[in-house]
C-alpha positions, 0 to 999 in steps of 0.5 A, spaced: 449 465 638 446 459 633 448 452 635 451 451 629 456 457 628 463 454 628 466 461 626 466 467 630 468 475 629 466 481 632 467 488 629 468 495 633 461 497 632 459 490 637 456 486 631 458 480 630 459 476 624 458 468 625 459 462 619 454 458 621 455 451 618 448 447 618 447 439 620 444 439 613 446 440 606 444 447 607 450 452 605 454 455 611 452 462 612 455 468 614 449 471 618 451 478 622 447 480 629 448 486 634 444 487 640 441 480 640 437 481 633 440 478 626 441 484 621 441 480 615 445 473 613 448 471 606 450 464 603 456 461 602 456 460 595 457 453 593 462 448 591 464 452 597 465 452 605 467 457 609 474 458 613 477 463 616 472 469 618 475 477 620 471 484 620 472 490 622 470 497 620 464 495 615 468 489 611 468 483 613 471 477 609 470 469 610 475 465 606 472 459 601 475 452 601 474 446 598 478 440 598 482 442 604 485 448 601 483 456 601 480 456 593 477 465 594 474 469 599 466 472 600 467 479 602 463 486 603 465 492 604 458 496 606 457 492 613 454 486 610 449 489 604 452 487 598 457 481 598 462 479 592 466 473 590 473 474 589 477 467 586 483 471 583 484 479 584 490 477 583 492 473 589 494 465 585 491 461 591 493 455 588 500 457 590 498 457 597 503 451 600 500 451 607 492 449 609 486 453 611 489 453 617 495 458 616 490 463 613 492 470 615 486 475 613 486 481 617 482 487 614 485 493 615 482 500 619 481 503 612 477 497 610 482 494 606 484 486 606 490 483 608 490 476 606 496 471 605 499 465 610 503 465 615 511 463 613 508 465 606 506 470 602 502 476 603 497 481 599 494 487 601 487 490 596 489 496 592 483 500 595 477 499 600 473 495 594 478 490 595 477 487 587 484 487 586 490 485 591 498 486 589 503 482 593 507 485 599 514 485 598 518 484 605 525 485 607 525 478 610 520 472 611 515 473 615 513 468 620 507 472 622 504 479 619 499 482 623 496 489 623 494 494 627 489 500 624 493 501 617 500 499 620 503 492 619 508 489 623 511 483 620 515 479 625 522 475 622 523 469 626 526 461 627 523 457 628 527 454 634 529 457 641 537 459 638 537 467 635 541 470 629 537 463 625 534 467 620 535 473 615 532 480 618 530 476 624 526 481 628 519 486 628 519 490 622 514 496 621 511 498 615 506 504 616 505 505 608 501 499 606 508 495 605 512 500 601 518 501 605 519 497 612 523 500 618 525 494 622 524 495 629 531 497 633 533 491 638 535 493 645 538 489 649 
């Protein structure tokens, strides 16, 4: 890896994604490499700087942030070919209450994208083109939402040791995108 990549993700495919971030006032990059060769690298569009970096099956997504907030997304969806900007596609970023840090992105196996914040608000894209997002309705406030190939797991939580603090509390399942959400019975 380069010495200057602050920011690393490897796909099933055993490519690895890193967001390097020169020591000069060259961009960030997003540079991919498999088997110690580079494939290719694209730079992170300016006034911006690159956050939050996921990739699987072909679509690798890096966040934009300027002035310590998330402000859009640099994404492909053809592993690294082509490569778009999305500042809107119907996710309000300025809305995002919590920093970059609380950023969930997660691509799912189909090439769809995840994006939302911890204890927050999520979207997941319309299509694998991943141009326009609609919001997730959940049946609780999710302190975390996860994704395992297309299915989402959405955990309800406190935030203290002491249980039956929140609302749905517990594991919710959805294996349609968000439509319908099964919560996970409790055993005991």
């Amino acid at each position: 890896m380069p010495d200057d990549a602050i920011r690393l993700a490897v796909d099933e495919r055993g490519t690895t994604w890193s967001l390097n971030q020169p020591l000069t006032e060259d961009p960030d990059r997003v540079v991919r490499q498999r088997d110690g060769r580079t494939l290719g690298s694209t730079a992170v569009p300016k006034p911006y700087a690159g956050g939050t970096l996921a990739a699987r099956g072909g679509t690798a997504a890096l966040s934009l942030t300027r002035s310590e907030r998330v402000r859009g997304l640099l994404m492909t969806t053809d592993g690294g070919d082509h490569w778009q900007t999305v500042l809107a596609a119907g996710i309000p970023w300025r809305d995002l209450k919590r920093g970059p840090e609380s950023l969930v992105l997660e691509p799912l196996a189909d090439g769809r994208l995840l994006v939302g914040e911890e204890d927050g608000r999520y979207w997941l894209a319309a299509d694998r083109t991943n141009s326009t997002f609609h919001e997730l309705r959940t049946p609780a406030t999710f302190t975390s939402l996860t994704v395992d190939g297309t299915t989402l797991y959405g955990i309800a939580d406190a935030t203290t040791a002491t249980y039956d603090l929140v609302k749905g509390e517990g594991l919710w399942i959805s294996r349609d995108g968000g439509r319908e959400w099964r919560r996970l019975d409790q055993r005991g």
